[in-house]
C-alpha positions as CSV (number, residue, x, y, z in Angstrom):
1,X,-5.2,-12.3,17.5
2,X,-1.9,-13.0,16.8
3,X,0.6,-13.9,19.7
4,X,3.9,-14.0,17.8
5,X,7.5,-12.0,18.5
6,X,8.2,-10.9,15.0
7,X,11.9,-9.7,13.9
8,X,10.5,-7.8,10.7
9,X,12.0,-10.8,8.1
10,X,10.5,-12.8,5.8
11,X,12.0,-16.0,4.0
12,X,10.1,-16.4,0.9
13,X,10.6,-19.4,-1.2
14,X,8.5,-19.9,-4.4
15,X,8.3,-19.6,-7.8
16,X,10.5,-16.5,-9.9
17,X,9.2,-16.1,-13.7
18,X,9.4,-14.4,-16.5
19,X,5.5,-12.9,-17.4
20,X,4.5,-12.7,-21.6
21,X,1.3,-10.2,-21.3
22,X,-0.8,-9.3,-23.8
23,X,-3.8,-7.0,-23.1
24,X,-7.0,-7.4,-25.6
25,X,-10.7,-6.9,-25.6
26,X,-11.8,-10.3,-24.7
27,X,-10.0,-13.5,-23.8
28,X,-10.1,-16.1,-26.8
29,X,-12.3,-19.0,-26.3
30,X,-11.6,-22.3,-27.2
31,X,-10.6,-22.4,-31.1
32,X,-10.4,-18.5,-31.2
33,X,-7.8,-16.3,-32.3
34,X,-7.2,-13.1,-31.1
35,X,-4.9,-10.2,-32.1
36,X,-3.4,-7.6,-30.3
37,X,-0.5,-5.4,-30.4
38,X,0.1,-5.1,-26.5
39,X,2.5,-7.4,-25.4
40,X,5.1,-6.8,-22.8
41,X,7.3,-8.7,-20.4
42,X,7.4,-8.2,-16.8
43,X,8.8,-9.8,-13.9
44,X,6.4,-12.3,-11.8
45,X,6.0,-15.8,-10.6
46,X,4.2,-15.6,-7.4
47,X,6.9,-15.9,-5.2
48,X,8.9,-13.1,-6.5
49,X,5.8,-11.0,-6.8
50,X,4.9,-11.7,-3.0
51,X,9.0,-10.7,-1.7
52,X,9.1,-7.5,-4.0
53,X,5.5,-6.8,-2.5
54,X,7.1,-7.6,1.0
55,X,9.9,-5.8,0.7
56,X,8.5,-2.3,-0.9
57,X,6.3,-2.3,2.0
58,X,9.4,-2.1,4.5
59,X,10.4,-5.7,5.4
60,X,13.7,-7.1,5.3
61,X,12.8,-10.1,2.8
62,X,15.0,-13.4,1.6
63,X,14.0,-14.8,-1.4
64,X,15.0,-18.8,-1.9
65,X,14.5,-20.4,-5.2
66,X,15.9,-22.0,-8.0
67,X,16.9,-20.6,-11.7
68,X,18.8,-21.1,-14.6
69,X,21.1,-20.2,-16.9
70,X,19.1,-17.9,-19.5
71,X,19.0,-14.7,-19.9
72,X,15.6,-14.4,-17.7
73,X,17.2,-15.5,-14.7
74,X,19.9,-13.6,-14.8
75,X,17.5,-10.5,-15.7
76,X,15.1,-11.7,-13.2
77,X,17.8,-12.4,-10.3
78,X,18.7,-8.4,-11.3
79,X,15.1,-6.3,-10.9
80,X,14.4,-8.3,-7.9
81,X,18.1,-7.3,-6.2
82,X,16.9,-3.8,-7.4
83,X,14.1,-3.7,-5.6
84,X,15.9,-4.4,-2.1
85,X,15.4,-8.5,-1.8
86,X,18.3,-10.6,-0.5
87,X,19.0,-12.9,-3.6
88,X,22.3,-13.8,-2.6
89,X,20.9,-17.7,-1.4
90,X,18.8,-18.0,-5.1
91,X,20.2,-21.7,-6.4
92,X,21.1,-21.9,-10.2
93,X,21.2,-25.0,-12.7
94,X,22.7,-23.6,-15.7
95,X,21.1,-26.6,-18.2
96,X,17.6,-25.1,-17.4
97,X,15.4,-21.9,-18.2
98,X,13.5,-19.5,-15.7
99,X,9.6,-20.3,-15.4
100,X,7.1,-18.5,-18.4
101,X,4.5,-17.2,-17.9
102,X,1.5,-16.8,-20.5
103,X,-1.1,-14.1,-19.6
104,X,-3.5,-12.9,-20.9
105,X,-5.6,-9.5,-20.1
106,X,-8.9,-8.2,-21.0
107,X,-9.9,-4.9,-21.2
108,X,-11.9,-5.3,-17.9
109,X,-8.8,-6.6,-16.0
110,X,-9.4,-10.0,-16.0
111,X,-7.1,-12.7,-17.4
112,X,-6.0,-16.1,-17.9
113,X,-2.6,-17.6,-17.1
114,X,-0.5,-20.8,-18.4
115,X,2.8,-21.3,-16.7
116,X,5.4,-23.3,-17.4
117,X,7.8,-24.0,-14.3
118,X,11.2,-24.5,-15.6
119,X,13.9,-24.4,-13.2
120,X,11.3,-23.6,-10.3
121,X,10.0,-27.4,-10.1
122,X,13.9,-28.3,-9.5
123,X,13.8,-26.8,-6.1
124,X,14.0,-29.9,-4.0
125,X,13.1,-30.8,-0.4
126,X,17.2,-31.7,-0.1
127,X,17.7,-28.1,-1.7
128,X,15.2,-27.0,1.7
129,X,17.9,-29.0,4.2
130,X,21.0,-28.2,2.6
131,X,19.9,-24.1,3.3
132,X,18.0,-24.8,6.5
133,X,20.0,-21.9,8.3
134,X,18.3,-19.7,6.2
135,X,15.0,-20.9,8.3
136,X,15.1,-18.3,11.9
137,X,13.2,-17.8,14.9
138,X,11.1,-14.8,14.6
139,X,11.0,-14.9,10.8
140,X,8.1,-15.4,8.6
141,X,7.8,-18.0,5.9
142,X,5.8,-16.6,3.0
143,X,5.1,-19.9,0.7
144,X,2.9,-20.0,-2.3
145,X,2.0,-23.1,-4.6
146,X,3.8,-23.1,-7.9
147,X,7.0,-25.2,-6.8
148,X,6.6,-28.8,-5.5
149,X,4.3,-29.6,-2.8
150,X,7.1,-32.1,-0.9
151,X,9.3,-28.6,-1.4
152,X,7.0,-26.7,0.5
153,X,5.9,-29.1,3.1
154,X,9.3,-29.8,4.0
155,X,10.0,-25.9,4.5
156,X,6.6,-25.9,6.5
157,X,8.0,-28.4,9.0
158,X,11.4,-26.8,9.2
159,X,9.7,-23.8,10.1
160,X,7.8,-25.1,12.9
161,X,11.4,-26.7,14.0
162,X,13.2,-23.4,14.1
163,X,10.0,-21.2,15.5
164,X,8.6,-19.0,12.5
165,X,5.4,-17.9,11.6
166,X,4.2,-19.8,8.2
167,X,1.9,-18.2,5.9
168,X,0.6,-20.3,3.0
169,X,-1.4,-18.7,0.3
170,X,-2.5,-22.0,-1.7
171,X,-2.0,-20.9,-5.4
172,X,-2.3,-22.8,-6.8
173,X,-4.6,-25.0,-4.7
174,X,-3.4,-29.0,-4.1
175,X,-6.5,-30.8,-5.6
176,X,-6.2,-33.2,-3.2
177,X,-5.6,-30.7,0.2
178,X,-3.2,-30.5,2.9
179,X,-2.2,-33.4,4.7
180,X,-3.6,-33.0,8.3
181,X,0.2,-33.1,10.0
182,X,0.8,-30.0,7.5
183,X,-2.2,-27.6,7.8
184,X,-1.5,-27.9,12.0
185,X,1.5,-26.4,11.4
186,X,0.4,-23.4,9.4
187,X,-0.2,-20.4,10.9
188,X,-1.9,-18.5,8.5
189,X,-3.6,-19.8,5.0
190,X,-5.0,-17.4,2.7
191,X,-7.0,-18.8,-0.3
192,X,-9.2,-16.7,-2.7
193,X,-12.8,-18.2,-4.0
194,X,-11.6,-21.1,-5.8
195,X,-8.9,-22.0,-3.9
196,X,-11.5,-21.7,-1.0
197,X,-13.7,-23.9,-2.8
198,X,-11.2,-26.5,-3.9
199,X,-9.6,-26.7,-0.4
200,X,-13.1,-26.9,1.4
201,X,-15.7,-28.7,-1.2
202,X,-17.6,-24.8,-0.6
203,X,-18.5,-23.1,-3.3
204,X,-17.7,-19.2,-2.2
205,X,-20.1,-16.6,-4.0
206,X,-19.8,-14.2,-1.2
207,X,-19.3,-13.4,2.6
208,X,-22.1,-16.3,3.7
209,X,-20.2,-18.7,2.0
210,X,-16.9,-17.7,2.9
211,X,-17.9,-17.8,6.2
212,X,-18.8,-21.7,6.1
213,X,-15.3,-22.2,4.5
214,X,-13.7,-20.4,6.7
215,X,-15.2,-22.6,9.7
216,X,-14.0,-25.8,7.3
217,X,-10.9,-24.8,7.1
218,X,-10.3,-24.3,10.8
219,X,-11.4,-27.7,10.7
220,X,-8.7,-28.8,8.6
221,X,-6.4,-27.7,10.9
222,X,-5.7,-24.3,9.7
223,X,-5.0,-21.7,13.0
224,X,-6.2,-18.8,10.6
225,X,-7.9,-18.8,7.6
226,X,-8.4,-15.8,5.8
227,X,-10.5,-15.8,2.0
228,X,-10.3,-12.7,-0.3
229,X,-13.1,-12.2,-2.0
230,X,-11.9,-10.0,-4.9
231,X,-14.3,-6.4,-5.4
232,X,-16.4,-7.9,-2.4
233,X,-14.0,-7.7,0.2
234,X,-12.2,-10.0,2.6
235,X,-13.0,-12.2,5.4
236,X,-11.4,-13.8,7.9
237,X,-11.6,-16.3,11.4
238,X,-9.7,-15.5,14.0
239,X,-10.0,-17.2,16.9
240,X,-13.6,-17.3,17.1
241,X,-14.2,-14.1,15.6
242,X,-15.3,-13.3,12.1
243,X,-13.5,-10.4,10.5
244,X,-14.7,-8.6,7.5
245,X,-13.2,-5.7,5.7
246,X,-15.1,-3.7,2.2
247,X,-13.1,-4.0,-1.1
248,X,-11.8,-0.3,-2.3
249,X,-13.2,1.3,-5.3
250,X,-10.6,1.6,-8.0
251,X,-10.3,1.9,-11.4
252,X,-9.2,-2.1,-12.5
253,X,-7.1,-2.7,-15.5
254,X,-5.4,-6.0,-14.4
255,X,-6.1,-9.0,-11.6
256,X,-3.1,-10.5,-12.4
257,X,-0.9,-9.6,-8.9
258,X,-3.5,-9.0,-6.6
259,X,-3.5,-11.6,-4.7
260,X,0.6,-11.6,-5.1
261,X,0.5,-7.8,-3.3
262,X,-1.9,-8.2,-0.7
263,X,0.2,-11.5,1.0
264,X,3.3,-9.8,0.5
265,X,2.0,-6.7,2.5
266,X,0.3,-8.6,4.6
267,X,3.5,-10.0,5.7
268,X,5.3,-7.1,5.8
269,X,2.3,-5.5,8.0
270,X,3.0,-8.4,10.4
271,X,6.5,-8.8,10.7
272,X,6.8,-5.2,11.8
273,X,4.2,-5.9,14.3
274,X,1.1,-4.4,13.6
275,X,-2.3,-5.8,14.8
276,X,-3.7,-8.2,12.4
277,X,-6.8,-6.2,11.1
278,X,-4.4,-3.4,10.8
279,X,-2.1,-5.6,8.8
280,X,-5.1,-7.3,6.9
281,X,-6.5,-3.4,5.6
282,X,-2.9,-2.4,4.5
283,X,-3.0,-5.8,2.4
284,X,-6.5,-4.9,1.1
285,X,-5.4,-1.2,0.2
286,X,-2.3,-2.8,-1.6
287,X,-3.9,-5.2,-3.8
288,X,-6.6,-3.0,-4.7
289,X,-3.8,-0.4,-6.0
290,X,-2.0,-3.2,-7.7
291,X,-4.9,-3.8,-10.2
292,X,-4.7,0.1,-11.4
293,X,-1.6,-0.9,-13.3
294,X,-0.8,-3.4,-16.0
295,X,1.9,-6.6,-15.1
296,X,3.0,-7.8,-12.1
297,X,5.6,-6.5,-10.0
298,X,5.3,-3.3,-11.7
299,X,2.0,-3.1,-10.1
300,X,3.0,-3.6,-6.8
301,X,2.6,0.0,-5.4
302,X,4.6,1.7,-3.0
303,X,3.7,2.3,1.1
304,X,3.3,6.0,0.5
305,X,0.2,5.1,-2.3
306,X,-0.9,2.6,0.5
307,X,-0.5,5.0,3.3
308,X,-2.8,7.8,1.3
309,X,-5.5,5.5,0.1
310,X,-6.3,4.4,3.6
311,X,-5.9,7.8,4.6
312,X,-8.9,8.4,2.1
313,X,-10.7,5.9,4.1
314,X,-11.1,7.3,7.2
């Protein structure tokens, strides 16, 4: 259950890039060249991915970051504005470049990503401080992993200062965990298989397993842990309740913002106060529509598409 008076914001600060996608029949293995002659570029990062997800499913969503002075940020700073985020707080440094990244998609939907930061990693705990009126009771704090962990554990502990709800979904995951003074102040933490595994030493293979990592990361100090679970669902503790929800059947061309889309819904579900299973099926049906469409935030579907494939479901 969760016991919180939500005001239907979310602050999200993460990481704003600039996707490369190229779609082929099978990713190259080591030494291998592939060709292909679909490429694209889309806007992602997960950060922005999760506040555009947010936002086109009805929450009022802040995005904080940092870019730079290319023409990516300034293109990037632009799509996002058009999809109804607040990126009048985004922090530039003109003498650096957005964050690439390097995806590649095979025909089954899978892929494999190399990023390179950029102007993301400069976001600094000071930058956190300096905009801490940006961090307000009643608000959510939707935080991924691809800016710096002091970044992020400083906006973890301002948020428990100023009385938000903090959701962490740990992509990527720290190697070496959470410190135990940060994971008590987390809310809710929402890992996938490996991040599950990483966080908790477990390895995940399917809802037995996720179960034990669930109860390991309660442990930790986590107050709600939920683990997706890709085409076999989701699971997650609350309290001392297991919940479970089936995957939806779709047709999959591309993983790459699923996890992206169902934490930004999932916070948008919350923040306008719906129960959590309720918000944690409107996630599910939101990343499962996402993979029906190549890139990222041009996956991200809209509530009516949500609203109807639910509707399918009952």
């Amino acid at each position: 259950m969760v016991d919180f008076d939500f005001n239907g914001e979310i602050l999200c600060i993460g990481s704003m890039n600039m996707d490369l996608v190229m779609v082929m029949d099978s990713l190259p293995e080591p030494g291998e060249t592939v060709l292909t002659d679909n490429f694209s570029t889309y806007p992602g990062g997960k950060g922005g991915n999760q506040a555009v997800a947010a936002a086109m499913n009805g929450a009022k969503v802040q995005m904080f970051t940092k870019l730079g002075g290319d023409r990516f940020s300034v293109e990037l700073v632009n799509l996002m504005s058009e999809k109804g985020v607040d990126t009048s707080r985004i922090l530039r440094d003109p003498e650096r470049t957005a964050g690439i990244a390097m995806i590649r998609v095979d025909k089954k939907g899978q892929n494999s990503i190399s990023f390179t930061p950029g102007s993301n990693a400069l976001l600094s705990p000071a930058d956190v401080e300096r905009n801490s009126d940006l961090f307000q009771s009643g608000r959510i704090l939707l935080l991924t992993m691809e800016i710096a962990e002091e970044t992020i554990y400083r906006a973890i502990e301002i948020a428990h200062e100023k009385g938000m709800f903090t959701i962490v979904d740990p992509a990527p995951a720290p190697r070496q965990g959470f410190p135990d003074s940060i994971a008590s102040l987390v809310h809710l933490i929402k890992p996938n298989e490996t991040e599950a595994r990483i966080l908790t030493g477990i390895e995940v293979r399917d809802k037995e397993s996720a179960r034990d990592a669930l109860e390991k990361l309660r442990l930790l100090g986590f107050r709600l842990p939920i683990v997706t679970l890709g085409e076999k669902g989701i699971v997650g503790l609350d309290e001392d309740c297991f919940i479970e929800l089936d995957p939806f059947k779709v047709n999959c061309v591309d993983t790459t913002a699923a996890g992206d889309v169902f934490s930004g819904a999932l916070a948008a579900a919350l923040s306008k106060g719906e129960s959590l299973r309720q918000s944690l099926a409107w996630a599910n049906a939101a990343g499962a529509l996402s993979t029906t469409i190549s890139g990222a935030q041009t996956s991200i579907p809209s509530s009516e598409s949500v609203r109807d494939l639910l509707g399918k479901r009952v």
